[in-house]
Structure formats: C-alpha cells, structure tokens
Wavefront OBJ file of the C-alpha trace (Angstrom):
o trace
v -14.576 1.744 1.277
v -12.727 1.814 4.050
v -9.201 0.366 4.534
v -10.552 -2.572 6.974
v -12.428 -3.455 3.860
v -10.134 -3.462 1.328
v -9.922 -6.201 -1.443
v -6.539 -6.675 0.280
v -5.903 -9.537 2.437
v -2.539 -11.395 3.581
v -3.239 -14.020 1.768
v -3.358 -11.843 -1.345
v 0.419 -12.213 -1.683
v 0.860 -15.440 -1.611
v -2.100 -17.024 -3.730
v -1.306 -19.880 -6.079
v -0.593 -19.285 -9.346
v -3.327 -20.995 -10.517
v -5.452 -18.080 -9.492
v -7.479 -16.550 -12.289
v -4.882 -13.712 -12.563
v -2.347 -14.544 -15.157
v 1.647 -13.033 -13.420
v 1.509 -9.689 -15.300
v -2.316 -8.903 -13.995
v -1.467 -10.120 -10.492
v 1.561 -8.240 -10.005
v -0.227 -5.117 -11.385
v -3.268 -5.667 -8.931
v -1.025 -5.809 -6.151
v 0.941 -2.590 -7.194
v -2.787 -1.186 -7.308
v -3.721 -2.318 -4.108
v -0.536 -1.160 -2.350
v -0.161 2.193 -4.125
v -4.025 3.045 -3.021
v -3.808 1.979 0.427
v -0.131 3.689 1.149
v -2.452 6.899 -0.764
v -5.355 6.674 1.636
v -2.913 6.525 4.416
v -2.410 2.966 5.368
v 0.778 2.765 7.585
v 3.212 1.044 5.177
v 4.489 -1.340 7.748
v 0.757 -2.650 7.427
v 0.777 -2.736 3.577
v 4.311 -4.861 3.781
v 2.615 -7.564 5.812
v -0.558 -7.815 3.612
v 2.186 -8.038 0.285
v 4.169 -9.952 2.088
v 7.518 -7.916 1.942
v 10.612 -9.165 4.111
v 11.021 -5.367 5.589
v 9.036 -2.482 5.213
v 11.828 -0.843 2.991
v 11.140 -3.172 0.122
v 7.559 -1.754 0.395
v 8.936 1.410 0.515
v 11.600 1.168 -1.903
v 8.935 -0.375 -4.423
v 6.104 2.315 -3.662
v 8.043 5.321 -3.543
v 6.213 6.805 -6.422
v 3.514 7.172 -3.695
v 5.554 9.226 -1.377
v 5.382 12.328 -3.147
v 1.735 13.128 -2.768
v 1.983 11.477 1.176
v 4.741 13.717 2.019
v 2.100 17.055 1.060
v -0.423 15.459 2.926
v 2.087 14.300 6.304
v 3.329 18.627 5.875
v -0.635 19.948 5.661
v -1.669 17.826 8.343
v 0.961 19.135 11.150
v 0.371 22.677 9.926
v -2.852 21.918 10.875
v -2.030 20.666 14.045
v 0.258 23.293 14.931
v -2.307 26.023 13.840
v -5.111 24.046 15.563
l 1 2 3 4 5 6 7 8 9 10 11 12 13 14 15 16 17 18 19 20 21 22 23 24 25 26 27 28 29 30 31 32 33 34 35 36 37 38 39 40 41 42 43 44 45 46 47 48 49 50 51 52 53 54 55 56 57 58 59 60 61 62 63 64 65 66 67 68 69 70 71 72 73 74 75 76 77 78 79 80 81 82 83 84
C-alpha cells in the first residue's frame, strides 16, 4: 500500500474520543502509523501535519527510534547516487 493510501489521514489526530479506540490503543495506532510511514520514507514534515504536531521536531523528537534504520537507508541511497 502505498503512502497516498495509508490508513492515515489528518483527521486521524484529532478524532473524538468517543472513537472506538480506547486512549492507550489510539495513541499506540498513531505511534504505528507514524513510525511506518517515517520507515517507508514519508517526509516527516508530512507525518507532523497528518499527527498533528506543532513543529516537525516534536515528530522528530517523538519518532527518533525510527531514525536509526532511515539514516542507513539516506547513506546507501547517495552512495548510490554518487556511484550511479
């Protein structure tokens, strides 16, 4: 699925509590749904709008857990470019 399609939407973030999530499950499906869309390469700037972040550091700050694995990827992908 691609990340146009993603379960994901802006409204995600701000759906009332009445929602059939109880707070624990929703907070963990939005973790999910931010971890795996900053891991398929969503820009995060993109997945602080859809969670509904003031700044793209709180994303960032929050998700960091995720960086390790997207700074491999960001290093393989300009060897790449640089080796053609």
């Amino acid at each position: 699925m691609g990340l146009d399609r993603c379960a994901a939407r802006p409204d995600v973030a701000t759906a009332p509590s009445r929602s059939r999530f109880e707070a624990g499950s929703r907070s963990q499906a939005l973790e999910l749904v931010a971890a795996l869309m900053l891991a398929n390469g969503a820009p995060a700037k993109v997945v602080q709008e859809r969670l509904g972040h003031s700044s793209v550091m709180v994303t960032l700050d929050i998700y960091s857990h995720v960086a390790p694995g997207m700074q491999r990827d960001a290093t393989d992908r300009l060897a790449l470019a640089i080796d053609g």
